[in-house]
C-alpha positions as CSV (number, residue, x, y, z in Angstrom):
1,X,0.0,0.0,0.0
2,X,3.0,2.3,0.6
3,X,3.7,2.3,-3.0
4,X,0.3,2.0,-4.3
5,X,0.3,5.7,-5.2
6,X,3.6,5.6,-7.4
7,X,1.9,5.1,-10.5
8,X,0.0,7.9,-10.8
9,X,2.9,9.7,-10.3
10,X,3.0,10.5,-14.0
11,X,-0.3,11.7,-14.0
12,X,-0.4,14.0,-11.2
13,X,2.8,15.8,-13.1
14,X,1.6,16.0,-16.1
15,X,-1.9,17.3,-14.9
16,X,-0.1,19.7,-12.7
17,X,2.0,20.9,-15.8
18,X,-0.9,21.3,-18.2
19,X,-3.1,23.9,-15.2
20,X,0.1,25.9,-14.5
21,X,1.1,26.2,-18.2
22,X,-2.7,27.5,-19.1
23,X,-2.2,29.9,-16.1
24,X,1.1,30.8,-16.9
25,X,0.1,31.8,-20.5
26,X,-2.8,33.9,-20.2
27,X,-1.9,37.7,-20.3
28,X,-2.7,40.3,-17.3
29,X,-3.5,43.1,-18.7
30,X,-4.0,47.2,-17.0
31,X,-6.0,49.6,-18.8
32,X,-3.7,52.5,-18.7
33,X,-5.0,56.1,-17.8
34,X,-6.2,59.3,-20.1
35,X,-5.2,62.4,-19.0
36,X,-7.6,63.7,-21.3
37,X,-10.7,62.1,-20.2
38,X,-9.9,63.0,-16.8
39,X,-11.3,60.4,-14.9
40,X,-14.4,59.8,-17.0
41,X,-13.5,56.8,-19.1
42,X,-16.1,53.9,-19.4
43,X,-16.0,51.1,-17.5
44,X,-17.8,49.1,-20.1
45,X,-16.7,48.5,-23.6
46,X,-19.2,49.2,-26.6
47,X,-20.2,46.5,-29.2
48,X,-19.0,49.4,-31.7
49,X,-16.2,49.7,-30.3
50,X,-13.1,48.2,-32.4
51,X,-10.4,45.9,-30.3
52,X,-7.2,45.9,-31.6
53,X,-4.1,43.3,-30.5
54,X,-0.9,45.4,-30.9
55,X,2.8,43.3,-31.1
56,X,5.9,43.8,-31.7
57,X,9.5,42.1,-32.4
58,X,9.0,38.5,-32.6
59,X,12.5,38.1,-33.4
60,X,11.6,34.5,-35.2
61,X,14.3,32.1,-36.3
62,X,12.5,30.1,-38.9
63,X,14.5,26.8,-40.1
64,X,17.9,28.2,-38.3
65,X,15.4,27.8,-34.9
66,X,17.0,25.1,-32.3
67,X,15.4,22.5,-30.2
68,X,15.3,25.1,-26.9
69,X,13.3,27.9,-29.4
70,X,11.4,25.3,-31.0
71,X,10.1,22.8,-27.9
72,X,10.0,25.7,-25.2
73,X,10.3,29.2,-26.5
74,X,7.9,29.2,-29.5
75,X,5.7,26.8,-28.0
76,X,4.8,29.6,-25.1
77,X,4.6,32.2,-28.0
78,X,1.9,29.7,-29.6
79,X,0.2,29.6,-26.3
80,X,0.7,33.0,-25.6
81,X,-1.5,34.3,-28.5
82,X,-3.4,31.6,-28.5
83,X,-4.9,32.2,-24.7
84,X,-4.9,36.4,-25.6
85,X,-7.2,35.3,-28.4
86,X,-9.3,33.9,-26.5
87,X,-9.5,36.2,-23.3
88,X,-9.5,39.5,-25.0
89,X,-11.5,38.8,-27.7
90,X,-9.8,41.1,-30.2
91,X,-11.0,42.6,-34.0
92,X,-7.7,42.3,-35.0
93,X,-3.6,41.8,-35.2
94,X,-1.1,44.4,-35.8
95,X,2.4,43.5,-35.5
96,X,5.0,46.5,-35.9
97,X,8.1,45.0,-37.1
98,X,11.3,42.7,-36.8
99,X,9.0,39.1,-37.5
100,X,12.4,38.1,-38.2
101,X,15.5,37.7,-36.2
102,X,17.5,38.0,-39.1
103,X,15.4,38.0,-42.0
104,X,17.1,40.5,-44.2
105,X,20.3,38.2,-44.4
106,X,18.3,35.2,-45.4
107,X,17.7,33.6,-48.8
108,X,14.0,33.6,-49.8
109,X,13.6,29.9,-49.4
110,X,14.7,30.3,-46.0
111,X,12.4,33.2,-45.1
112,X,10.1,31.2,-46.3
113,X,9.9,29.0,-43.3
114,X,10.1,32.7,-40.8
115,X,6.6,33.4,-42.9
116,X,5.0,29.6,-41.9
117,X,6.6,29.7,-38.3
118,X,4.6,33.4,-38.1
119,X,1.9,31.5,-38.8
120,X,1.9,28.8,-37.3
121,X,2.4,30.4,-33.4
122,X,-0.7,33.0,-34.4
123,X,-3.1,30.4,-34.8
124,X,-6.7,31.4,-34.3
125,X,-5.3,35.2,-35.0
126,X,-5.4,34.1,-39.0
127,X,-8.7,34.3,-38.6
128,X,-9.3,38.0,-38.0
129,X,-7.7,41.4,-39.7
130,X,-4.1,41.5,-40.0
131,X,-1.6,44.0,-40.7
132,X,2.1,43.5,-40.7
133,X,4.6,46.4,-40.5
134,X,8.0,46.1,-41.7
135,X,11.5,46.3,-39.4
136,X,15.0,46.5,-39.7
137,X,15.6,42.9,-39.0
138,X,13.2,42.5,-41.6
139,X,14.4,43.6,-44.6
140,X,17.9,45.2,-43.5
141,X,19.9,48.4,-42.5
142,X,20.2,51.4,-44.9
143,X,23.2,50.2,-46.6
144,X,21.9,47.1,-47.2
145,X,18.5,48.1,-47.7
146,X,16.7,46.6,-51.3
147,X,13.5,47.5,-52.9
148,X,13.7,44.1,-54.4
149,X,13.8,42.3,-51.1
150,X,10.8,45.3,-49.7
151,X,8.7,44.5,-52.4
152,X,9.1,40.6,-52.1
153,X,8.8,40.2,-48.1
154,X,5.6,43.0,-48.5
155,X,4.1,40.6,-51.1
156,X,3.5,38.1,-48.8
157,X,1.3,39.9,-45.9
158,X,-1.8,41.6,-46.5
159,X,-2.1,45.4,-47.1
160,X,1.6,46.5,-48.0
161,X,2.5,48.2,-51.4
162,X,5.8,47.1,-52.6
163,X,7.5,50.4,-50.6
164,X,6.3,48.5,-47.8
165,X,3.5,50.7,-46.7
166,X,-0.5,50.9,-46.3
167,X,-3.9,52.3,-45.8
168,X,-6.7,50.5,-44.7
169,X,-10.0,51.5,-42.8
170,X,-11.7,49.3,-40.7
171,X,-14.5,49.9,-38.0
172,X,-14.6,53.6,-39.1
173,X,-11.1,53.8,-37.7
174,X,-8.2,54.8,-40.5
175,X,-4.8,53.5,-40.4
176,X,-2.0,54.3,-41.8
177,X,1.4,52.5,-41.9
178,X,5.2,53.5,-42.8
179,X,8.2,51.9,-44.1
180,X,9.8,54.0,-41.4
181,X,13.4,52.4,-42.3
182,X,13.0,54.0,-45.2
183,X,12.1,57.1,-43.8
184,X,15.5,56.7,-41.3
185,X,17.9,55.9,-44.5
186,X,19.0,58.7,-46.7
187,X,18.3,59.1,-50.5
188,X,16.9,56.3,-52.1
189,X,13.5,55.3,-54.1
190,X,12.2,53.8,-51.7
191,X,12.3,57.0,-48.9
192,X,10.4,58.6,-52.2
193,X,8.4,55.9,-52.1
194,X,6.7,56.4,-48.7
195,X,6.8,60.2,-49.0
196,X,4.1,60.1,-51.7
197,X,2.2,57.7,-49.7
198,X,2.4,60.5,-47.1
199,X,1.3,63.3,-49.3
200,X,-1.1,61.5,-50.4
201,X,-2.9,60.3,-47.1
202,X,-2.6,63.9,-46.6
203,X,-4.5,65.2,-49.4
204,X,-6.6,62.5,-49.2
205,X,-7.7,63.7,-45.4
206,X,-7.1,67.1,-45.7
207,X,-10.1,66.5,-48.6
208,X,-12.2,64.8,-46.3
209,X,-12.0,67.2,-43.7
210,X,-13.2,69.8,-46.1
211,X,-16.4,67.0,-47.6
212,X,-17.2,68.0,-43.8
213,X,-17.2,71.7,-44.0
214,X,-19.1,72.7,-46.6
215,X,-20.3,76.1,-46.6
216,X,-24.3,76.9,-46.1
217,X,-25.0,76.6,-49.9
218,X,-23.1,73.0,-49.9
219,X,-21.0,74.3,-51.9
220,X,-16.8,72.8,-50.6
221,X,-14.3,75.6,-49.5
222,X,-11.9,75.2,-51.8
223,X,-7.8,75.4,-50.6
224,X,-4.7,75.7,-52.6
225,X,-2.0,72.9,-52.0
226,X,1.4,73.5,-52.7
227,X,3.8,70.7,-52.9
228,X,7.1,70.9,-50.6
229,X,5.7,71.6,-47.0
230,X,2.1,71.9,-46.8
231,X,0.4,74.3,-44.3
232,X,-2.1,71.7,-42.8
233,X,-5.5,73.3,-42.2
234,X,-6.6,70.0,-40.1
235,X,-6.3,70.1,-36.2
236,X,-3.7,68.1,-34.7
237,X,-5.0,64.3,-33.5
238,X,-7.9,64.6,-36.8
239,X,-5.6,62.5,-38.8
240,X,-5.3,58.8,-39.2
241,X,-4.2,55.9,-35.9
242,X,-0.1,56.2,-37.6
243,X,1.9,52.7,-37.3
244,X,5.7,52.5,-37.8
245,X,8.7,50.6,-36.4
246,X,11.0,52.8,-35.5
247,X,9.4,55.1,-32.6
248,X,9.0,59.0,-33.6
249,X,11.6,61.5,-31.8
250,X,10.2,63.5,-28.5
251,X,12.2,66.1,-29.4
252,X,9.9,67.8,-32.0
253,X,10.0,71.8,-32.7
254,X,7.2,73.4,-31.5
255,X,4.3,75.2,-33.1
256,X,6.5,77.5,-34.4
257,X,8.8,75.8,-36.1
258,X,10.4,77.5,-39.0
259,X,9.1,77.5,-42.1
260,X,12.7,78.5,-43.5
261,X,14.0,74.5,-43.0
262,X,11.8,72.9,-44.5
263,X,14.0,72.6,-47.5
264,X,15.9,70.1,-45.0
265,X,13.0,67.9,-44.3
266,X,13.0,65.7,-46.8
267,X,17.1,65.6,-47.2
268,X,18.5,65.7,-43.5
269,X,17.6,62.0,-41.9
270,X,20.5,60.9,-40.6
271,X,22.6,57.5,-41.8
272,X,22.9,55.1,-38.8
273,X,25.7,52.3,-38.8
274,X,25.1,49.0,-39.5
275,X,22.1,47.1,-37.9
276,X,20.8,45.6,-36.0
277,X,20.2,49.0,-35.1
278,X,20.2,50.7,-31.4
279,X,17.7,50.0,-29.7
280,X,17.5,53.6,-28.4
281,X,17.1,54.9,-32.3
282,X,14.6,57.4,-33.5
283,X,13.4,58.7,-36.4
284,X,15.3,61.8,-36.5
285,X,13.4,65.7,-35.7
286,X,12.7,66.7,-39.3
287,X,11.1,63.4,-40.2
288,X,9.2,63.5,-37.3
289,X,8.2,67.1,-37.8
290,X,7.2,66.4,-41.4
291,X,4.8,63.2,-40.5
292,X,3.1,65.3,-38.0
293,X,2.3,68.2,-40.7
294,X,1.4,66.3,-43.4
295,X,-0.8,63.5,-41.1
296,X,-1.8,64.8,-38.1
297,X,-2.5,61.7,-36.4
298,X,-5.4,60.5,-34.0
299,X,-2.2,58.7,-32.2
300,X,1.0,56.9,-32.9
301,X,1.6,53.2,-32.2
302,X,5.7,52.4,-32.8
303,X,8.4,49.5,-31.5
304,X,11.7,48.8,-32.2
305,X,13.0,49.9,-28.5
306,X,11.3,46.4,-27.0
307,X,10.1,48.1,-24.3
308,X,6.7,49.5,-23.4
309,X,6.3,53.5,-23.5
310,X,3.7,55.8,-23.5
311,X,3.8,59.6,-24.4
312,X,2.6,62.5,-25.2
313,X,4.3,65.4,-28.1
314,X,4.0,68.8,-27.5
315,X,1.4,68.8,-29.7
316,X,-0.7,66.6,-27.9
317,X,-0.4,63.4,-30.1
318,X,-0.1,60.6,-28.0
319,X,2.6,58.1,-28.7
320,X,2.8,54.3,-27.3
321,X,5.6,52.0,-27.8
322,X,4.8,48.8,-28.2
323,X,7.3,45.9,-26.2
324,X,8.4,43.1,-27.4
325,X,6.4,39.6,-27.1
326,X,8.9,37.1,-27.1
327,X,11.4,35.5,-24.6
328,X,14.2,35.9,-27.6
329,X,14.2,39.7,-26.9
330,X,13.9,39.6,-22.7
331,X,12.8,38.6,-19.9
332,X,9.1,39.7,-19.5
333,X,7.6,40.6,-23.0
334,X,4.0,41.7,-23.4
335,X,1.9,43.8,-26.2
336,X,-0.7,46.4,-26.1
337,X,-4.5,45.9,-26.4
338,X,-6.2,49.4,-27.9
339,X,-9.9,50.2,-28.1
340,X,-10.5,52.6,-30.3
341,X,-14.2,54.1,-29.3
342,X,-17.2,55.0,-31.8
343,X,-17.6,58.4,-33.1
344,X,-13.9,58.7,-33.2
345,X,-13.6,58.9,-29.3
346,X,-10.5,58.4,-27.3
347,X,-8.5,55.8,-27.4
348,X,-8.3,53.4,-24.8
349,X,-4.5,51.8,-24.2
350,X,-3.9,48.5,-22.0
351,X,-0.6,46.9,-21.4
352,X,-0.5,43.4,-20.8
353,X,2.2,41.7,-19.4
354,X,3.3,38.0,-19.9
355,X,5.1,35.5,-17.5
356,X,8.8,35.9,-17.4
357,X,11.3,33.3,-18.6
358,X,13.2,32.9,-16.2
359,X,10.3,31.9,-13.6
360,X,8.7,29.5,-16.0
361,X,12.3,28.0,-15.8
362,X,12.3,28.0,-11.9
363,X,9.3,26.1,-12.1
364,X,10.0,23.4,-14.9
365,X,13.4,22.5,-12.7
366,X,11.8,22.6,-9.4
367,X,8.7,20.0,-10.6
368,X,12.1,18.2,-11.8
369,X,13.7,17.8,-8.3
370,X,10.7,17.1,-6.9
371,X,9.6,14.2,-9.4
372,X,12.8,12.6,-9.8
373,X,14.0,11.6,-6.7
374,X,10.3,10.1,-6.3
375,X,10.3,8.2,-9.5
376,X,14.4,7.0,-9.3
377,X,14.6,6.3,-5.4
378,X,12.5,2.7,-3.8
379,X,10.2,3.7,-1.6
380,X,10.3,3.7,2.4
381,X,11.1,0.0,3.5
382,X,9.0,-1.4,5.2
383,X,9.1,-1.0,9.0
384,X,8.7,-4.8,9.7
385,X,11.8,-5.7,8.2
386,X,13.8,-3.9,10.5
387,X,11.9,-6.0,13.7
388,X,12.9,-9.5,12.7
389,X,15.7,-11.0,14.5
């Protein structure tokens, strides 16, 4: 009877494992406060209301993956989105950048197999909207950057034109996305590439905000556009939800920024050295200056830094940085859940934090100790045997 138990031994573990790995997986997620709703945010979200899953550097290896990536760390990633599916309920997927680890170094066969793994750790995700921003680990540093490998890695995920950018609308909420390495390099077509999807977004806005304000007799107050820098007659945050990789810089001229450099905008982003790039890098002032002209946008949703931020310009357009979700890039990834409210309300911003590698570790080696010496050593002898002469 001593030993009777012993068997189930195996069972008991394995149940054991299979709770704590569904509690270990599941996100805890903070709704994050609005300074400009003052205390007044609802408690209660709206059917209308549109949920979107925010993510960032993935870092994945593809084919060059080992056995520890493959068994432990993608296997939590799986779960990971798999368990935020189905406790937040989202409308969609946005990921900002750097799928790959290395993708920009890879042959196309072999980033191939980074596009299947991506798919393969979404899993019910594929099912909903998805839009896929483009990083420097994805398609390489300014010296090494190709329009033939942009066009190719944007061909295979939905939305991107082959600069690597896009504009989609979906629950009366407007994106738009940037091929913000692009945007960081110096000359080359595809920085001209982006730029006129920038201008025009903005025209395309800037027309829609006057569809709105037509004069008594309907007639459309009509404006003349120049191109170079355009004086933007919308308010700042009426633009469109802005995604990119690289986060914007903070340290943005104010109002009255000088209409003399503007010549410099399109010509002054610096060079960086060779990637990956700092993690501390920005799109320089001028760029940053010129995407808040010409968009205006509702808010700005970056990455890149793998850590979670969340700030305001002195313009007022709220920025949030986006951490990363993987054990490849540290310790205690997570991602960002925003509700974007009917009527073009505020935006409501949650960061969720996942379980930490190291104490999913602690615990796999501790059920170890504990369940070997069990299994490997006899049980207690039997009392008896030590009685008889």
């Amino acid at each position: 009877m001593a030993v009777g138990w012993k068997p189930l031994l195996p069972l008991i573990a394995v149940s054991a494992l299979f709770i704590y790995e569904e509690w270990v997986s599941s996100p805890s997620c903070k709704r994050l406060p609005s300074p400009n709703l003052h205390g007044h945010e609802p408690n209660q979200d709206h059917p209308d209301d549109l949920k979107v899953m925010m993510v960032a550097n993935l870092l994945l290896l593809g084919s060059e993956a080992g056995y520890f990536n493959l068994l432990f760390r993608d296997y939590y990633l799986s779960r990971f989105f798999t368990n935020s599916f189905r406790t937040l309920k989202p409308d969609m997927l946005l990921v900002l950048g750097d799928i790959s680890a290395r993708g920009y170094k890879l042959p196309n066969s072999k980033y191939i197999s980074v596009i299947h793994q991506f798919q393969r750790v979404l899993g019910p995700f594929l099912g909903l909207p998805l839009h896929v921003v483009l990083g420097d680990r994805d398609i390489g540093e300014c010296d090494k950057l190709s329009s033939d490998l942009v066009s190719w890695v944007s061909g295979r995920f939905p939305g991107l034109d082959s600069a690597g950018c896009g504009a989609f609308e979906i629950g009366n909420v407007s994106f738009v996305s940037l091929n913000a390495v692009a945007l960081l390099c110096g000359n080359n077509e595809l920085r001209f590439s982006v730029e006129k999807v920038v201008e025009s977004e903005s025209m395309d806005f800037q027309m829609g905000s006057e569809l709105e304000g037509m004069d008594e007799n309907g007639r459309v107050r009509k404006k003349v556009y120049e191109f170079g820098w355009r004086e933007n007659a919308m308010s700042s945050g009426s633009g469109p939800v802005l995604l990119l990789h690289f986060p914007l810089s903070q340290t943005v001229a104010a109002a009255n920024y000088d209409r003399s450099r503007s010549s410099s905008i399109l010509d002054g982003r610096g060079r960086v050295g060779t990637g990956p790039y700092n993690l501390l890098h920005k799109l320089p002032p001028n760029a940053t200056e010129y995407i808040f002209q010409a968009l205006k946008p509702r808010i700005v949703f970056s990455a890149h830094t793998q850590e979670f931020h969340d700030h305001f310009h002195p313009d007022g357009t709220r920025e949030v940085t986006v951490p990363a979700m993987t054990w490849n890039a540290r310790d205690d990834p997570g991602f960002v859940v925003a509700i974007f409210r009917r009527n073009k309300g505020e935006v409501s911003v949650s960061y969720c934090s996942l379980a930490r590698e190291s104490h999913v570790l602690i615990a796999y080696v501790t059920l170890l100790i504990l369940l070997v010496p069990m299994m490997v050593f006899p049980s207690t002898p039997n009392l008896r045997c030590f009685t008889q002469s």
